[in-house]
N, C-alpha and C positions, 0 to 999 in steps of 0.2 A: 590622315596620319596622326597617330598618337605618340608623343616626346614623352620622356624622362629623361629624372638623371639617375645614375645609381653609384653607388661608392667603387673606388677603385683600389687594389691590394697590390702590395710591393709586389707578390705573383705576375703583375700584368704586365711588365715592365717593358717584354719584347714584345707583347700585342701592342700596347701603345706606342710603341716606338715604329713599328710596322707601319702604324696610322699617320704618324707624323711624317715618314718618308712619302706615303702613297698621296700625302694632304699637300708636300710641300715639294719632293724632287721636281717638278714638270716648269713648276715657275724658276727656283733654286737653278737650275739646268736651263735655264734661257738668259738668265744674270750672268753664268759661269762663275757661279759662288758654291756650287753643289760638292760636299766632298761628305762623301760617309763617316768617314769615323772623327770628324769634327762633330758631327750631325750626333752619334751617338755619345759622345765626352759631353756637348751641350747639354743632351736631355737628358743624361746620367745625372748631371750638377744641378738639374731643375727638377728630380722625380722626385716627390715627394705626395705621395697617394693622400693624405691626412686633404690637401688640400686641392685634389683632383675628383672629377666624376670624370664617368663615360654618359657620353650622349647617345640617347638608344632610341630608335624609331622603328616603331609597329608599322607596318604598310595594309594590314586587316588582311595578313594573304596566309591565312596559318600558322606563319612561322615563326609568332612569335618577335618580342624587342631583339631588335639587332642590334650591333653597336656601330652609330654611327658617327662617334666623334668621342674628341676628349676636352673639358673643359678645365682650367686649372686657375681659380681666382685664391689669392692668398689674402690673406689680411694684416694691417699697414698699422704701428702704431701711430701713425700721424693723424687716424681719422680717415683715412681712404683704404679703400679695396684695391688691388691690384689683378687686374685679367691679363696673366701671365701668357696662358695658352687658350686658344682656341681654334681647332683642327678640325676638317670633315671629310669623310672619306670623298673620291670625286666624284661617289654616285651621289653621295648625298648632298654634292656643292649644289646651288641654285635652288633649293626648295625650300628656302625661308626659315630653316634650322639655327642657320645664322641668326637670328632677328629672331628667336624664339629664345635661344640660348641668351642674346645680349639683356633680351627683359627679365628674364629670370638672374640678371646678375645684378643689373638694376633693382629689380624689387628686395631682392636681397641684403644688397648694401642702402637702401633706404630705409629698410626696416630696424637695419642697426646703428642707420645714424650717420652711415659712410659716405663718402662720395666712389665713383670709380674712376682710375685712371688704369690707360694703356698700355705694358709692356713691352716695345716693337724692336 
C-alpha cells in the first residue's frame, strides 16, 4: 500500500466531517457521549484546511489514492507541534496508517526543531 498526504480545501469541509463521524460515532456511541451537532460545532471551530492533509492510500487495485484519513497538526509558538486530529476511515483502522501518519509528524517537527504533543 502506498500513503500520502495531500492538501485539504475549505471545499472538503462535509467529506471530512463525514470521516470524522464514520472514524469516531461507533466508540462516541459506546461512551454515550455521541451527539451530532456538538460533533459538527467541534469540528466547525477546529477546520482550518491551512493546517490539515488527507491521508490517501493506494491499495495497487486501479483505483487510484483514496482518501483515507485526515490529518490535522498545527504549529505552537512555544516550540511544539500540536496533532490536533487524526482520523481513519474503519476500513482503513488496523493497517498501520496510524503509525505511518504518527512518523510523518514526527519527522516533520524534528526537522523544524519542534517537539509534538497530543490534542485529546
Amino acid at each position: 500500500m502506498n500513503l500520502t498526504l495531500a492538501p485539504v480545501s475549505a471545499d472538503d469541509f462535509e467529506a471530512l466531517f463525514d470521516l470524522r463521524i464514520a472514524a469516531m460515532r461507533e466508540s462516541l456511541e459506546r461512551l454515550g457521549i455521541f451527539n451530532l451537532d456538538n460533533a459538527r460545532k467541534r469540528f466547525a471551530g477546529q477546520f482550518d484546511p491551512q493546517y490539515m492533509q488527507h491521508i490517501c492510500a493506494d491499495d495497487d487495485d486501479g483505483q487510484g489514492p483514496q482518501r483515507a484519513g485526515l490529518l490535522t497538526v498545527v504549529p505552537c509558538d512555544d516550540g511544539r507541534t500540536k496533532l490536533q486530529h487524526l482520523y481513519l476511515l474503519p476500513a482503513y483502522q488496523n493497517r498501520r496508517i496510524g503509525d505511518w501518519a504518527m512518523q510523518q509528524v514526527q519527522s516533520q517537527a524534528r526537522h523544524a526543531g519542534k517537539t509534538v504533543w497530543l490534542e485529546v
